[in-house]
C-alpha positions as CSV (number, residue, x, y, z in Angstrom):
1,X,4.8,19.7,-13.4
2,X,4.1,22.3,-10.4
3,X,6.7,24.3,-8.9
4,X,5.2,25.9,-5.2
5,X,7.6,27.5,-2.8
6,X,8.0,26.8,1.0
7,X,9.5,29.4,3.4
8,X,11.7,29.0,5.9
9,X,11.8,25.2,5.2
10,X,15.2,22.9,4.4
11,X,14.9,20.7,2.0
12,X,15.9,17.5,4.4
13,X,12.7,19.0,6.2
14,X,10.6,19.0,3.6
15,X,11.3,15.4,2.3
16,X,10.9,14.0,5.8
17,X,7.3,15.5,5.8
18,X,6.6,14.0,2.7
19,X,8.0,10.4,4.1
20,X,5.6,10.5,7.0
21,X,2.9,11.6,5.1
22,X,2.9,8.8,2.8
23,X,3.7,6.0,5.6
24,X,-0.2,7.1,7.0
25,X,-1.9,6.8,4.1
26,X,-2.2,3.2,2.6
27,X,-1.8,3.9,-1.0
28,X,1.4,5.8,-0.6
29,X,4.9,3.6,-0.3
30,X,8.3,5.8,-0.8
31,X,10.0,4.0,-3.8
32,X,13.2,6.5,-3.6
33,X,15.0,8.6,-1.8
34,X,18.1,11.1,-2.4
35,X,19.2,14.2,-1.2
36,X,17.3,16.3,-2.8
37,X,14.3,14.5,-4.1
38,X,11.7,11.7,-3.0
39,X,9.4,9.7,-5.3
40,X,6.2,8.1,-3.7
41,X,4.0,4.9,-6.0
42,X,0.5,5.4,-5.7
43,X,-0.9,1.7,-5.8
44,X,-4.0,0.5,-5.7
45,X,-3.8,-3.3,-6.4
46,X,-1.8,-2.0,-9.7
47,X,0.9,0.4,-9.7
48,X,-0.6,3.8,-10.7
49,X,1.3,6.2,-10.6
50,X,4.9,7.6,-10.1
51,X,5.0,11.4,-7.9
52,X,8.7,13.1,-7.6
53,X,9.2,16.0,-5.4
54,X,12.4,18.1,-6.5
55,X,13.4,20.4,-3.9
56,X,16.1,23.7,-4.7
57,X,17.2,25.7,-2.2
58,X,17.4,28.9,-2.4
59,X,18.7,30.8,0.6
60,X,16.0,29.9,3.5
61,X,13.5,29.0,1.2
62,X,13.0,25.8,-1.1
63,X,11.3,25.7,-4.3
64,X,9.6,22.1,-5.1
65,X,8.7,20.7,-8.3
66,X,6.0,17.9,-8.6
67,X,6.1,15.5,-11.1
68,X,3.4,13.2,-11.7
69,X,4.7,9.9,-13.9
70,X,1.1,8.1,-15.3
71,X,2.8,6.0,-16.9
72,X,2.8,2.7,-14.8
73,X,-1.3,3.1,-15.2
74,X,-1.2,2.0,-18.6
75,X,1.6,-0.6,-18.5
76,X,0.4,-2.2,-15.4
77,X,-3.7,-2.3,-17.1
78,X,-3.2,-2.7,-20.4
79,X,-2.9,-6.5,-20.2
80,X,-6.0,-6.5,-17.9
81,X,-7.4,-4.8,-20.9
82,X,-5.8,-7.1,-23.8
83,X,-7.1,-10.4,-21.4
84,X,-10.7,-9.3,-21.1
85,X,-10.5,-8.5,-24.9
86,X,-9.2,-12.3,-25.7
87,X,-12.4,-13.4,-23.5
88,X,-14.8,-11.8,-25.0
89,X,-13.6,-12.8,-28.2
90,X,-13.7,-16.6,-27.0
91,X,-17.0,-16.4,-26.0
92,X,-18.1,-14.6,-29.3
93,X,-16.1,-17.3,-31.4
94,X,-18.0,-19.9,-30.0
95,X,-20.8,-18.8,-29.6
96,X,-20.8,-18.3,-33.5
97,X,-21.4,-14.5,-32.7
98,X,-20.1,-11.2,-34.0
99,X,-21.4,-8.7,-31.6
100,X,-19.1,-5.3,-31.4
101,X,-21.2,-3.7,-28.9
102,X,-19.6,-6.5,-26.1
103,X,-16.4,-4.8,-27.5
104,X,-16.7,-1.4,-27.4
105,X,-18.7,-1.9,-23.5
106,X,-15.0,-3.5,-22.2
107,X,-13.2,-0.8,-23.8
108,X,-15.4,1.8,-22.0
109,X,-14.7,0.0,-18.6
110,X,-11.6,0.6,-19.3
111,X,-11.3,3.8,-19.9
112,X,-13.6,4.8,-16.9
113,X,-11.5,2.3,-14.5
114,X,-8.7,4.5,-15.8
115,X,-10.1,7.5,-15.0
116,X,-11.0,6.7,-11.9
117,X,-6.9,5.7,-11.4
118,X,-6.2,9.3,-12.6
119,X,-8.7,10.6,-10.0
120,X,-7.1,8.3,-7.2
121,X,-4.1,10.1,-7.6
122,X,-4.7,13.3,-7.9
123,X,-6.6,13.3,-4.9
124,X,-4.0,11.8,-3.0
125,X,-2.1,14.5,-4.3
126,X,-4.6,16.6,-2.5
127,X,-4.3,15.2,0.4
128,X,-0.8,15.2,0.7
129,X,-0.8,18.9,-0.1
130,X,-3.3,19.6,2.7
131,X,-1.3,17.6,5.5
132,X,1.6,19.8,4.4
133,X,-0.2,22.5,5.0
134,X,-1.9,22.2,8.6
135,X,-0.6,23.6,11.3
136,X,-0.9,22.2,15.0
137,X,-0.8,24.1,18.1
């Protein structure tokens, strides 16, 4: 959770920066919108990640708090995961072999495909954060 503060902004203002912003990027779809918040999936051929915005405001200024919800990484993978696990045990069974190592290599691509999510959306975080911030003349 990050809380930043934006001056001179309204809140309607703000979420309708963040709508256009995820329209232009690919991985980006707006899932829901209220008032006062917006929350964005980051996909990428699996649902990654949830992001809200909260926005308060208070006076002229708005304070925003970013959420990030991982959660839909591990639901959405984890039967990828549990399938290439029931393969590889398959194979093993009849091939009439007991090799762990196979094991523990799938479990490995999994955690570094993860990772990799993790690092997807973060830097999509990034670049939402630097479109907020330019400034056209």
């Amino acid at each position: 959770m990050k809380n930043q503060e934006f001056l001179a902004l309204k809140s309607h203002e703000f979420l309708e920066m963040i709508e256009a912003i995820a329209r232009e990027r690919q991985t980006l779809k707006t899932k829901k919108r209220t008032d006062d918040s917006i929350t964005l999936t980051c996909h990428l051929g699996i649902p990654v990640s949830h992001i809200r915005f909260n926005t308060e405001e208070r006076g002229d200024n708005i304070l925003v708090t970013r959420k990030v919800n991982l959660f839909p990484l591990f639901y959405s993978s984890l039967p990828i995961f549990i399938a290439l696990e029931v393969i590889i045990f398959l194979i093993s069974y009849f091939r009439n072999g007991d090799n762990l190592f196979i094991y523990i290599l799938v479990g490995l691509a999994w955690v570094i495909g993860a990772g990799f999510l993790i690092y997807q959306t973060y830097a999509e975080l990034e670049e939402i954060e630097r479109n907020l911030y330019r400034i056209e003349v």
